[in-house]
ChimeraX commands (.cxc) that place a marker at each C-alpha (Angstrom):
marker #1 position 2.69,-27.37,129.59 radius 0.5
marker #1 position 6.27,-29.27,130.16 radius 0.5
marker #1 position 5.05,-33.51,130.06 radius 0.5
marker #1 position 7.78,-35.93,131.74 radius 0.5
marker #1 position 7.25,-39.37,129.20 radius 0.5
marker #1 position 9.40,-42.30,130.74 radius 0.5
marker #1 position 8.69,-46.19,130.98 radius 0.5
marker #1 position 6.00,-47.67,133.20 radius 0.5
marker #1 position 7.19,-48.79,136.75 radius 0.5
marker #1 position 5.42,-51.02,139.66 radius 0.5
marker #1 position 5.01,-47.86,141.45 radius 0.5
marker #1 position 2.90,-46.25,138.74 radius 0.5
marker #1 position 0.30,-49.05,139.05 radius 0.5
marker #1 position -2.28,-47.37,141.47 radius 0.5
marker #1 position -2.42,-44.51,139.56 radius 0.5
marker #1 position -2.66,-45.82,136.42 radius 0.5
marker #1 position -5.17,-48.30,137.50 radius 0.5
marker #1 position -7.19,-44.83,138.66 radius 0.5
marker #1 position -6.96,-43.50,135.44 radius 0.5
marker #1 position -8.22,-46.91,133.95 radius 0.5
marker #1 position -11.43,-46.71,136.37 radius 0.5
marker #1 position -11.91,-43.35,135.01 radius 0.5
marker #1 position -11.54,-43.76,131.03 radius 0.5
marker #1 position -15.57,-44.92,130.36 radius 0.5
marker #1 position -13.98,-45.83,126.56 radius 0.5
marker #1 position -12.30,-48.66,128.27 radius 0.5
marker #1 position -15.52,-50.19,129.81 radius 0.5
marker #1 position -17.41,-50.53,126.98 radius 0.5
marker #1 position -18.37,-53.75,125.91 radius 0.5
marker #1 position -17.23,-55.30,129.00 radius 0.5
marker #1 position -13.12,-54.48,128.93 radius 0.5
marker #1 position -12.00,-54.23,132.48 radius 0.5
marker #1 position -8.61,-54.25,134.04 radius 0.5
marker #1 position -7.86,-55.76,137.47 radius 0.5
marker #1 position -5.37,-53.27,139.95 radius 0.5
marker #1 position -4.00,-56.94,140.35 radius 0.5
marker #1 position -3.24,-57.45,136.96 radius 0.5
marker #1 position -1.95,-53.91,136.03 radius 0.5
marker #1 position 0.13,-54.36,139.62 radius 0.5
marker #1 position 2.03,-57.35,137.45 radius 0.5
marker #1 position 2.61,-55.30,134.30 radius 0.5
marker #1 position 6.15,-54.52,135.07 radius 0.5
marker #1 position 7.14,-58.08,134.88 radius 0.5
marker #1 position 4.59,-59.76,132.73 radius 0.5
marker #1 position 5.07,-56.86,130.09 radius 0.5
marker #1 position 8.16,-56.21,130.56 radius 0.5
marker #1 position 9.39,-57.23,126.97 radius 0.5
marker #1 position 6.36,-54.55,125.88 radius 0.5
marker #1 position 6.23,-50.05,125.81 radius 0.5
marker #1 position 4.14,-48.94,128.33 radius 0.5
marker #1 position 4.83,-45.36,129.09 radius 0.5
marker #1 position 3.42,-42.77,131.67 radius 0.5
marker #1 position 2.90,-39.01,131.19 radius 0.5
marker #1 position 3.86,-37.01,134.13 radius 0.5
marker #1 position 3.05,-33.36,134.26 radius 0.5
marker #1 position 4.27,-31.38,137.73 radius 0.5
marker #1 position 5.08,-34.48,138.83 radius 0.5
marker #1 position 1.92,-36.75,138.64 radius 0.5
marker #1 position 0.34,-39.33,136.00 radius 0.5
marker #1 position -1.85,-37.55,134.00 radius 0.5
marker #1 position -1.94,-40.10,130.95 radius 0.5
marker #1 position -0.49,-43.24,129.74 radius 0.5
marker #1 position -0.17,-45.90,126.39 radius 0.5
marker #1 position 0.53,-49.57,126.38 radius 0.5
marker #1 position 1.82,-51.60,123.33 radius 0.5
marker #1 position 2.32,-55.25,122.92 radius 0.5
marker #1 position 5.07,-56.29,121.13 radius 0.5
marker #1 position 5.44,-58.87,118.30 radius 0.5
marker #1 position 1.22,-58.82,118.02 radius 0.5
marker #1 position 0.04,-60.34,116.07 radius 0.5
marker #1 position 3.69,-61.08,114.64 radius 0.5
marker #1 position 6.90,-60.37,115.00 radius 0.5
marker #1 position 7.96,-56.98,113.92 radius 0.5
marker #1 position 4.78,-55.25,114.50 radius 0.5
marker #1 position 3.11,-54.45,117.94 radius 0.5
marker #1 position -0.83,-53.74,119.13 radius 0.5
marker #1 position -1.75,-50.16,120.88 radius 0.5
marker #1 position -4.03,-51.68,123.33 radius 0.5
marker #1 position -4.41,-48.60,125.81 radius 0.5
marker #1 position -3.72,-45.00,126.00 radius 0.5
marker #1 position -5.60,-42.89,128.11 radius 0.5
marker #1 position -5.38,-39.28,129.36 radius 0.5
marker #1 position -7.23,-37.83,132.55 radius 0.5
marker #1 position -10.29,-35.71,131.19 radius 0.5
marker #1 position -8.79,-32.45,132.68 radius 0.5
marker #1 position -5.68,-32.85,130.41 radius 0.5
marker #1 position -7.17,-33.70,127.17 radius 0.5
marker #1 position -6.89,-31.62,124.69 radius 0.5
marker #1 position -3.42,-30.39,125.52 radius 0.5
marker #1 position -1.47,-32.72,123.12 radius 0.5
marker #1 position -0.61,-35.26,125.93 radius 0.5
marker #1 position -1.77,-38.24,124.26 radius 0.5
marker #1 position -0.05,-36.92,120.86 radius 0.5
marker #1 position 3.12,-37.14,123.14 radius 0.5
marker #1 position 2.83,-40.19,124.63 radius 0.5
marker #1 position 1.62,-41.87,120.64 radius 0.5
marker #1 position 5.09,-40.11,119.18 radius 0.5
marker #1 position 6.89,-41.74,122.25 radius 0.5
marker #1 position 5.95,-45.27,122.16 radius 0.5
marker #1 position 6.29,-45.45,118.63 radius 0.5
marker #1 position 9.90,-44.04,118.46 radius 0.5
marker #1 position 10.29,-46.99,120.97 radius 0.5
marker #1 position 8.86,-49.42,118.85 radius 0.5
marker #1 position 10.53,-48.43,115.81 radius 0.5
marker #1 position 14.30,-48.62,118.03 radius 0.5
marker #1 position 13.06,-52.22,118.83 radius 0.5
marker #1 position 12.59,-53.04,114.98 radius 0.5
marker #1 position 8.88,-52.72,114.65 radius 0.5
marker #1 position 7.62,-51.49,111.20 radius 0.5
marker #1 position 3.63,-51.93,111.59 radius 0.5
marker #1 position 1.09,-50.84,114.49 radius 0.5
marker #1 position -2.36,-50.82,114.75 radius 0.5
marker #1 position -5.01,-50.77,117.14 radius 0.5
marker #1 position -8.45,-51.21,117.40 radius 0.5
marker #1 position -10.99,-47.92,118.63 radius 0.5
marker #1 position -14.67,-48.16,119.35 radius 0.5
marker #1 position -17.03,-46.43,117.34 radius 0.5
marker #1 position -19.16,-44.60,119.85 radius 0.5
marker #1 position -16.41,-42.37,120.84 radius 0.5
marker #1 position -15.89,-39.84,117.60 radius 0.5
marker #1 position -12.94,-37.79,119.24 radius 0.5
marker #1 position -11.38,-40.90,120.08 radius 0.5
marker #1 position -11.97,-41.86,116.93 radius 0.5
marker #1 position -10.67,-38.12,114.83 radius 0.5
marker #1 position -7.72,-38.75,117.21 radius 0.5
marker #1 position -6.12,-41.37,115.39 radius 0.5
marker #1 position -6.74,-40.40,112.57 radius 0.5
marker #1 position -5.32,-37.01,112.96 radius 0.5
marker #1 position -2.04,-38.65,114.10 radius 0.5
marker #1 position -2.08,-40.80,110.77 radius 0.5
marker #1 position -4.07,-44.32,111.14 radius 0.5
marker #1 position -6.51,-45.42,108.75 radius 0.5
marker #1 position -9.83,-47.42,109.19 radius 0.5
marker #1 position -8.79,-50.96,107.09 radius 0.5
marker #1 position -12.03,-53.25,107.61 radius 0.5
marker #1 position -15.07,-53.61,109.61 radius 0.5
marker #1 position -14.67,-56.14,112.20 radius 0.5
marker #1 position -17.79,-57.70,114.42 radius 0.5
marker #1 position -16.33,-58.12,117.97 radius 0.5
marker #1 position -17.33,-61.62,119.59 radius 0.5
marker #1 position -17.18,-62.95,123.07 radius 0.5
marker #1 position -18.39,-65.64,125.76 radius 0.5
marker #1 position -18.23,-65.31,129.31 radius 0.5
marker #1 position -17.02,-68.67,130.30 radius 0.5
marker link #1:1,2 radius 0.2
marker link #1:2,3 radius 0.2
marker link #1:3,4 radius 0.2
marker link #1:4,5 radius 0.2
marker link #1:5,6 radius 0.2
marker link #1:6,7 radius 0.2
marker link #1:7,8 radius 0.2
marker link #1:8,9 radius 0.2
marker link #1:9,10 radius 0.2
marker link #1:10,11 radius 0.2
marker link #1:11,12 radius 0.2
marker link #1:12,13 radius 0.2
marker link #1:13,14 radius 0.2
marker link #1:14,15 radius 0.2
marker link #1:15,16 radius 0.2
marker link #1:16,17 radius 0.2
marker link #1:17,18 radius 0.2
marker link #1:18,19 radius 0.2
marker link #1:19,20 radius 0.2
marker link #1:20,21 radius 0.2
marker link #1:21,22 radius 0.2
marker link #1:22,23 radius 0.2
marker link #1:23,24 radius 0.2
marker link #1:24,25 radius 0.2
marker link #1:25,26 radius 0.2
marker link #1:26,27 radius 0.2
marker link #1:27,28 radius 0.2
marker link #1:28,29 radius 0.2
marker link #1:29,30 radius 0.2
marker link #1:30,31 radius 0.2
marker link #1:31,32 radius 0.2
marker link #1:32,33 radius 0.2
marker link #1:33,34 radius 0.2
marker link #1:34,35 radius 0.2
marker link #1:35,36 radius 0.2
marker link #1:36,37 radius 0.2
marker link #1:37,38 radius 0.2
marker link #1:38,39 radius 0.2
marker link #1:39,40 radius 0.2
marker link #1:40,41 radius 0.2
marker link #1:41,42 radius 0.2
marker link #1:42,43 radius 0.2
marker link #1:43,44 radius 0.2
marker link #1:44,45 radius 0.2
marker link #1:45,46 radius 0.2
marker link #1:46,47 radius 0.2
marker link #1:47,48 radius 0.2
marker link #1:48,49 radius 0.2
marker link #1:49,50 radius 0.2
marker link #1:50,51 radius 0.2
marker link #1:51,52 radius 0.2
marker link #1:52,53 radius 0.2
marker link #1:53,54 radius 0.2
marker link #1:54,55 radius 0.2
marker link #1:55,56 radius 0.2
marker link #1:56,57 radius 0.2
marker link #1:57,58 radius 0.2
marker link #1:58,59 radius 0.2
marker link #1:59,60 radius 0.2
marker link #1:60,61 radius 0.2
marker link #1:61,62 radius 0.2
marker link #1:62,63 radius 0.2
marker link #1:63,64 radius 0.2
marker link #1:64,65 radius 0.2
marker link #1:65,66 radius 0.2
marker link #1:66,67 radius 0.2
marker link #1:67,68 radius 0.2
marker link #1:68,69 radius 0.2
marker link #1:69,70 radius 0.2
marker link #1:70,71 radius 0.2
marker link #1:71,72 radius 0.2
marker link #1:72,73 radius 0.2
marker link #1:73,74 radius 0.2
marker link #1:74,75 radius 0.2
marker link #1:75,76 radius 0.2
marker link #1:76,77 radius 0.2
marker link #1:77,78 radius 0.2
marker link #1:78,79 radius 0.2
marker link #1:79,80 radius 0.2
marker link #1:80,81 radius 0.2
marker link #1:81,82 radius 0.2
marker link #1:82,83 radius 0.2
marker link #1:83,84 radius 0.2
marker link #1:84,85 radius 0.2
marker link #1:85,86 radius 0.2
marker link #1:86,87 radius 0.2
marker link #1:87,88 radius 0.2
marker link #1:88,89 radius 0.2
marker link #1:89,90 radius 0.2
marker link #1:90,91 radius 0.2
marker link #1:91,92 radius 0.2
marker link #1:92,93 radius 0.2
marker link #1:93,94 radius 0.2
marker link #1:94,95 radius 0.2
marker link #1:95,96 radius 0.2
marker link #1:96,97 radius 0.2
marker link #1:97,98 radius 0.2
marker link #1:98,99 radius 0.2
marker link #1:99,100 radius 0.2
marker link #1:100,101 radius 0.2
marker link #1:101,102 radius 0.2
marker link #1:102,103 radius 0.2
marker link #1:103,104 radius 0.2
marker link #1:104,105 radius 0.2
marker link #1:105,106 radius 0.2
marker link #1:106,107 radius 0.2
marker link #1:107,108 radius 0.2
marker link #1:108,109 radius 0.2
marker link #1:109,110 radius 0.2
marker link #1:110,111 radius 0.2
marker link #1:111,112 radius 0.2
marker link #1:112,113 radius 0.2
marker link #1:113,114 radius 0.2
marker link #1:114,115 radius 0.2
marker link #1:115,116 radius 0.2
marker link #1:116,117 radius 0.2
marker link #1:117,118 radius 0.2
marker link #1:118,119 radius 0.2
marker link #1:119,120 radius 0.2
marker link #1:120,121 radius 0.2
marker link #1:121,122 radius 0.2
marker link #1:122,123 radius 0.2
marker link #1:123,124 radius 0.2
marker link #1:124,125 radius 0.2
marker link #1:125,126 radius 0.2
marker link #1:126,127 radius 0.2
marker link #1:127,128 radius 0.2
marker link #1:128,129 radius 0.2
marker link #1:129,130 radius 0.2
marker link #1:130,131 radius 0.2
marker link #1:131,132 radius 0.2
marker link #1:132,133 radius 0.2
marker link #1:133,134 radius 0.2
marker link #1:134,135 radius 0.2
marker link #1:135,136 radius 0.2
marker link #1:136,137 radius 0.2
marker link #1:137,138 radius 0.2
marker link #1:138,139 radius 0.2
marker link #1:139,140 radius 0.2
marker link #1:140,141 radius 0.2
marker link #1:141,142 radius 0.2
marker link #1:142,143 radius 0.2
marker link #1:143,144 radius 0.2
view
């Protein structure tokens, strides 16, 4: 299966906003994205990777990272997310080699990421591509 990786434009929006609605791992614990807010990405994020994966031509899976987080030099994997149908097919693997070639050409040395328990394959994916579990952490909000 030929994948098409290139760089997040205002056009991809919509459908990457679908595939947001779609990904239950996102919703847990309350995450949610706005189509507004993923509309601005291309110029609020600009300075960060965010990278599509396009197979015949449509967005089948994508992966945001946020530069200089929590310092400079290092960057945060807060999304990636392939549709259901194309899991399995070493999508995700492509778009994780991707954006961290671009993060290494923009001088970043460290990534991490958090990943909820509750999803094992989620879970045996990272870790097959070569993160570690460092620490427990307890998660904390308030809705204000």
């Amino acid at each position: 299966m030929e994948v098409n990786i290139r760089r997040f434009t205002k056009n991809d929006a919509t459908e990457v906003y679908n595939l947001l609605e779609c990904a239950e791992e996102v919703h847990v614990g309350g995450l949610t994205y706005s189509e507004k807010a993923v509309q601005g990405w291309e110029s609020i994020r600009s300075h960060d990777i965010i990278l599509v994966g396009e197979v015949e031509g449509k967005i089948v899976g994508f992966v945001a990272s946020k530069l200089n987080d929590p310092e400079p030099d290092s960057a945060y994997i807060d999304l990636i997310v392939v549709k259901p149908e194309y899991r399995g097919k070493g999508i995700g693997k492509k778009l994780l080699e991707q954006c961290i070639l671009s993060l290494k050409k923009r001088g970043v040395f460290f990534v991490h990421l958090h990943v909820r328990t509750g999803f094992p394959r989620t879970v045996n994916f990272w870790k097959k591509n070569g993160f570690e579990k460092k620490e427990q952490l307890v998660w904390m909000c308030k809705e204000i």
